[in-house]
C-alpha positions in Angstrom: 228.5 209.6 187.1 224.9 209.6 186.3 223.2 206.3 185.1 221.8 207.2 181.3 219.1 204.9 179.8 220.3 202.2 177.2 219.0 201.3 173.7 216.1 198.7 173.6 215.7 197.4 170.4 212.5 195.1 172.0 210.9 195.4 175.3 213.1 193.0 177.5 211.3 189.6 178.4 208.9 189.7 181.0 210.5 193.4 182.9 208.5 195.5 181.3 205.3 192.9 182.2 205.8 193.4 185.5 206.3 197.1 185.9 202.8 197.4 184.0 201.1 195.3 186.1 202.7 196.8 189.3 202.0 200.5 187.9 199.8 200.6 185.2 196.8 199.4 187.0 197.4 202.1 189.4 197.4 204.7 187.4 200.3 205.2 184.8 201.7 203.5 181.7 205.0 201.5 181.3 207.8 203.2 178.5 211.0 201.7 178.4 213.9 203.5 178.9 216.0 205.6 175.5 219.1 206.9 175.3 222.5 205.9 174.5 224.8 202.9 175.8 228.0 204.4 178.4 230.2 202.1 179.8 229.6 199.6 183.1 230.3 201.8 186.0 232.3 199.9 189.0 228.9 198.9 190.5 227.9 197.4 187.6 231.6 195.6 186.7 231.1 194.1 190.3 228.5 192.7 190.5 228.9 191.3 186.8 232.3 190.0 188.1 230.8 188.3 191.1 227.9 186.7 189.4 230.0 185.6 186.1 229.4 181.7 186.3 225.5 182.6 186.9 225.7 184.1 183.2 228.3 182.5 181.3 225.7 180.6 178.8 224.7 184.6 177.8 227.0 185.8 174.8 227.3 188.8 176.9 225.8 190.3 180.0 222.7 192.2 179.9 223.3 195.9 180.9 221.1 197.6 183.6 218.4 200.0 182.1 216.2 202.7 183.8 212.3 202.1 183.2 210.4 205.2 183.7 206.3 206.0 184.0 204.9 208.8 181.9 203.0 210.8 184.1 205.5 210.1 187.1 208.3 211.9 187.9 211.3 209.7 187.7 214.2 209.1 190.3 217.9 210.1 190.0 220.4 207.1 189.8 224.2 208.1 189.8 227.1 206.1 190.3 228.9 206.8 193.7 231.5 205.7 196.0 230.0 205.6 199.2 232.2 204.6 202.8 234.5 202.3 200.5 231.8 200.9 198.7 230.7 201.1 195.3 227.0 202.1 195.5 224.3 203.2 193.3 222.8 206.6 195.0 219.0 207.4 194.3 217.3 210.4 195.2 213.3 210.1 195.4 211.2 212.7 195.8 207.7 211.7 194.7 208.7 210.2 192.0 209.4 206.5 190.7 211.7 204.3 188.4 213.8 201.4 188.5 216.8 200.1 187.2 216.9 196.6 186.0 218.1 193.9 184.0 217.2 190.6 182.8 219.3 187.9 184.1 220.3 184.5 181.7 221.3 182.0 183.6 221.4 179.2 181.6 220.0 175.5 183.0 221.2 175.5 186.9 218.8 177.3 189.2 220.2 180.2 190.7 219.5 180.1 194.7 221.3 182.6 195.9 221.1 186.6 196.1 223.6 189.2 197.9 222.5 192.6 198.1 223.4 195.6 200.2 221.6 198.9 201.0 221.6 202.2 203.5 219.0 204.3 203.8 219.2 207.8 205.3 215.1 208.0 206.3 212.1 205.7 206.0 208.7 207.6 204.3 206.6 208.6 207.2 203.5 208.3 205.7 204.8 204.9 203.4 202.3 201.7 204.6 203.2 199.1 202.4 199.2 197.4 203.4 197.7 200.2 201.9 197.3 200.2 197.8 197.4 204.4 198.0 200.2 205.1 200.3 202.3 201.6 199.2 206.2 203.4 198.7 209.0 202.2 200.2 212.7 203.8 200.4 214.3 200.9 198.9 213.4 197.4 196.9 214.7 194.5 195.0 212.8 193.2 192.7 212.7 189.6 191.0 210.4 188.0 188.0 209.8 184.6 187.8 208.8 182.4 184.9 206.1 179.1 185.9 203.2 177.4 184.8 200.7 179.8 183.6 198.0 177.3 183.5 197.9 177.9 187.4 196.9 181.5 186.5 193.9 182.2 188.0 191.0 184.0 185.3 191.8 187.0 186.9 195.5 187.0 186.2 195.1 185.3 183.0 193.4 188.5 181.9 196.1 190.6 183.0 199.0 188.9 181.7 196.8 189.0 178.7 196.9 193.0 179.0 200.4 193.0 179.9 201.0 191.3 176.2 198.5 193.6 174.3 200.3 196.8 176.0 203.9 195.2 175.5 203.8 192.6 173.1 205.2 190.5 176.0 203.3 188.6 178.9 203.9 189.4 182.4 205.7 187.2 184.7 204.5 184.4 186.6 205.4 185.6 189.8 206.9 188.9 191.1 208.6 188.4 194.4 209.5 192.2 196.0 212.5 192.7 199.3 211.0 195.5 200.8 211.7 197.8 203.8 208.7 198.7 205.9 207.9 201.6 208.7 206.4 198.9 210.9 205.3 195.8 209.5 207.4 192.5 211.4 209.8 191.6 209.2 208.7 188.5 207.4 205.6 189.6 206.9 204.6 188.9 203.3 201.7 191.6 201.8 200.6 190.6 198.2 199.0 193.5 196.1 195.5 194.3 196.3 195.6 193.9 192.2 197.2 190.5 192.1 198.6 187.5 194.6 201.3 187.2 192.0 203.0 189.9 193.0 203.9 189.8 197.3 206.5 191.9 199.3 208.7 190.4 201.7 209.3 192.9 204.5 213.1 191.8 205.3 213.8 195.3 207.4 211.7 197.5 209.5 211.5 200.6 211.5 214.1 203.1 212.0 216.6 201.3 213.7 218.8 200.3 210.8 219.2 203.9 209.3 222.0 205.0 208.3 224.4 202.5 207.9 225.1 199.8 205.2 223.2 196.8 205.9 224.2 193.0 203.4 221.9 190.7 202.9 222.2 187.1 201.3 218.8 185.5 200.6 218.0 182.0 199.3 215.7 183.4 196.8 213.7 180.0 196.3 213.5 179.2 199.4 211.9 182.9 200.2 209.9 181.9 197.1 207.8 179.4 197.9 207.5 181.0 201.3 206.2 183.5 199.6 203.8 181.9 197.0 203.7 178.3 198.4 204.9 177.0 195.3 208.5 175.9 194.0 210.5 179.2 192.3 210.2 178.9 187.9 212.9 180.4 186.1 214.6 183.4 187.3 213.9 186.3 184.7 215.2 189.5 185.4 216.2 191.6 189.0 215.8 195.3 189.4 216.2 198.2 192.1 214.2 200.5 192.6 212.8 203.6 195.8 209.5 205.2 195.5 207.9 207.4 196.8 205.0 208.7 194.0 202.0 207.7 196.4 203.1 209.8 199.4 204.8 212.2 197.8 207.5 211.7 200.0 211.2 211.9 200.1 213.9 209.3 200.2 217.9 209.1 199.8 219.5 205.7 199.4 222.2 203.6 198.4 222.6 200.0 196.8 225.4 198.2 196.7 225.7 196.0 194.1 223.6 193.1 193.4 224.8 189.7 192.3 223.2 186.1 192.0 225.2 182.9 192.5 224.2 179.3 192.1 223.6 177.3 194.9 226.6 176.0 196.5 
């Protein structure tokens, strides 16, 4: 079943922020997604199912929406069962979008993030160092609140942007799991536009193709790896291939993606 947009009444909290500043600045505009509400598919219902403590101070679950660039060709998402897995296929072929939602999680920190993906090819021209060929076949991203007075001028400005685009500012801090051609993994690359937005490389090279890989990451911990400063407030987590720069072409699968508190 193919993934259809969802209603937005408002731009979601901080999402949209970060999409601008990611994408924006390189060339496009952020629109959220339209369309019509359709039911959970199985990949959604699990990893709502599995993450249900995380967001029981929500009145109800937010849904995942597709956020498309004008200008960019946009990816297909569509619901799949995939080697007795429920996955989420995507088909990339220089284009770009994300799914995502924005995650309540009410006053305990959530630590802990369990993710899956398989990957039939990495981009061969993909080079995650370089701000014109930057794609990668597969990411999860995560948006952080914090302490915006630690904003550099620089950022201040932006996030000052991100409102006047929006209406909304952009998060504190955008941490991205990547997969790179041949960067080490954990190697941490922050965006030539901003240091509050750095990719964690936590796969590389070919040799994991084409077969499920799980991951379970303490996302605070890889946090203040990252930034070298304690995780704020977990806003929202997306998926999301690309492959606009290169003009490449990428299939994928996620499995789904669920948040726990710590232990």
């Amino acid at each position: 079943m193919a993934v259809r947009c969802r209603n937005m009444k408002r731009p979601d909290y901080g999402w949209i922020c970060v999409l601008t500043l990611a994408f924006l600045l390189g060339g496009c505009a952020v629109s959220p997604g339209t369309g019509v509400a359709t039911p959970p598919t199985p990949w959604e219902r699990a990893g709502r199912a599995a993450q249900a403590n995380v967001e029981a101070a929500a009145d109800a679950p937010s849904l995942w929406l597709h956020q498309t660039f004008p200008g960019k060709r946009k990816n297909q998402y569509r619901y799949v069962w995939r080697e007795g897995r429920p996955a989420m296929a995507v088909q990339s072929e220089g284009a770009i979008s994300a799914l995502r939602k924005v995650v309540h999680t009410g006053s305990a920190p959530v630590e802990q993030l369990y993710f899956s993906w398989k990957v039939a090819s990495l981009i061969e021209q993909a080079d995650l160092q370089d701000g014109a060929r930057s794609d990668s076949p597969v990411r999860i991203v995560l948006a952080f609140d914090g302490d915006r007075s630690r904003l550099s001028a620089k950022d201040a400005m932006l996030s000052e942007l991100a409102r006047t685009l929006t209406g909304e500012e952009m998060p504190y801090a955008t941490l991205m799991y990547v997969w790179s051609n041949r960067l080490p993994v954990g190697s941490v690359v922050s965006s030539r536009r901003t240091d509050r937005i750095r990719k964690m490389v936590i796969e590389s090279g070919p040799a994991g193709l084409n077969r499920w890989l799980d991951y379970q990451r303490d996302i605070r911990q890889d946090f203040e790896r990252a930034f070298g400063e304690p995780a704020g407030r977990l806003m929202a987590v997306g998926i999301m291939s690309d492959t606009d720069n290169t003009g490449g072409s990428v299939r994928a699968w996620y499995g789904p993606v669920t948040l726990r508190h710590a232990p």
